[in-house]
Structure formats: C-alpha cells, structure tokens
N, C-alpha and C positions, 0 to 999 in steps of 0.2 A: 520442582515447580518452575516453571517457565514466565519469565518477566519479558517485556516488550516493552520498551519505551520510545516513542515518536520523536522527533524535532525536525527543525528546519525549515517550519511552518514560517508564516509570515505575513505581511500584504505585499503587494507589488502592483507594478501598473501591466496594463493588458497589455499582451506581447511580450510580455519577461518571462523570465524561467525559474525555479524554483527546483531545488533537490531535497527532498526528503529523508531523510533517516531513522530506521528502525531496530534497533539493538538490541539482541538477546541477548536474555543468559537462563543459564541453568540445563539448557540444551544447543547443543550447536546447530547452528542454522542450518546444514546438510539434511539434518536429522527430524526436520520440521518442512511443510508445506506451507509457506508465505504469501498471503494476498494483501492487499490495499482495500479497502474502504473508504468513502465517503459520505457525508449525512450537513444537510442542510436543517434549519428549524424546520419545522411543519412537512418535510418530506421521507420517504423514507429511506432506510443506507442503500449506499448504491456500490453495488461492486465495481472496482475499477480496473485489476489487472491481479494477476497470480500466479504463480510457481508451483509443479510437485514439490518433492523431495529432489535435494540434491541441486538444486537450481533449473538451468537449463530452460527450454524454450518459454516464452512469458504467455499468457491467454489472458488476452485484452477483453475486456465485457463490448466492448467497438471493436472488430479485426481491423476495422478503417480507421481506427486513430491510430496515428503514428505521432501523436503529439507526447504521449506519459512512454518511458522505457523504464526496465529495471536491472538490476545490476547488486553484484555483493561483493564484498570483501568479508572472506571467509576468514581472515587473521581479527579482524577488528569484529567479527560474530554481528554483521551488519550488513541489513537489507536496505536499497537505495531505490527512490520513485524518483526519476527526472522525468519532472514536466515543463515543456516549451511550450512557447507563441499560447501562455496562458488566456485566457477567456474570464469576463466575470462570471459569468455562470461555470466557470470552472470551483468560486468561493464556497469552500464548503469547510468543515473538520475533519482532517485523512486520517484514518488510524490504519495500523496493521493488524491483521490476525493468522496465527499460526493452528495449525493442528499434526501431532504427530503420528496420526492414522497415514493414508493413503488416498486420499479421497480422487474420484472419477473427475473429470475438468467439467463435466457436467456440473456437478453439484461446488466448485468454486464458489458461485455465485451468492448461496446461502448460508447466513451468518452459522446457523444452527450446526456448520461444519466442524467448525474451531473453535476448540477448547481455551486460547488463548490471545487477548487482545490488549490490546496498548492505550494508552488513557486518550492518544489522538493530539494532532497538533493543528490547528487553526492555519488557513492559506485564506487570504483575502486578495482579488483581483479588482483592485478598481484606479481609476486615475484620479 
C-alpha cells in the first residue's frame, strides 16, 4: 500500500516562495506517476503539475506558468513543488497523488487517475 504524506505548507506573503513536500512509501517514487493538486473551499481540485513514471519532464496544467517546478530526491523517496513570486489566489490546500499505472498526460489532469493521495498541506498567500 502506498502512503503520501504532504508538508511544507504554510502562509506567506505575496511574492514569497514555498517548497512543498511529498513522501512516499511503500513504493518507490520511480515506480509511481506524481501530480500536485489543489482545491480551494467551494471550488473544485485543480490540477497543478505532474510527472510519468520515472520523473523526468513536468506537464504544467499552465505551460505558461513558470512560477511552480518540480523536483525529487529519489534517496529521501521525495517529491518536491517549488512554488515562486506566490499569488493569493495561489491559497489553496496542495496535495499529491500517485498512480502506478501509466497514465497518457492527457488524463493527468483527472483526479479519477490515482489510486493514491496525501491528506494535503494548507499554503496561504496573504500580507
């Protein structure tokens, strides 16, 4: 069984940056296709960026944001969101979700992909 756990959440003021953290176990991150999520109250999740298998190139739900990047350390079985020049409508709850299928980067986008999600960490943007 596959665990996900978030942190690194936070508040900040606008223009700051925040890194996120998402830590498997039970399957090595290689072996899993990694996205970010986020979900506001009364809105609904919004894909943010995501991974095949294996790491390697990111597919942003924005090709024009260059604000969120991702990154892992495969010793520490750890998936990393940095996100810059933060936004308050960036404030949302990020979680991750894995699935160890193969999924098309088409279908990233929809939760109904991944069998496996992380309870989510709070990022607040405000001054």
């Amino acid at each position: 069984q596959v665990q996900l756990v978030e942190s690194g959440g936070g508040v900040v003021q606008p223009g700051g940056s925040l890194r996120l953290s998402c830590v498997a176990s039970g399957r090595t991150l290689n072996s899993l296709a990694v996205s970010w999520f986020r979900q506001t109250p009364g809105k609904e999740r919004e894909y943010v960026v995501g991974r095949k298998k294996g790491g390697g190139a990111a597919y942003p739900r924005n090709i024009m944001e260059c604000r969120f990047t991702v990154s892992r350390d495969n010793g520490k079985h750890t998936e990393f969101l940095q996100m810059n020049s933060l936004k308050p409508e960036d404030t949302a709850v990020y979680s991750c979700a894995a699935t160890s299928g193969r999924p098309i980067v088409s279908s990233f986008g929809y939760g109904s992909t991944y069998e496996y999600w992380g309870q989510g960490t709070q990022v607040t943007v405000s001054s």
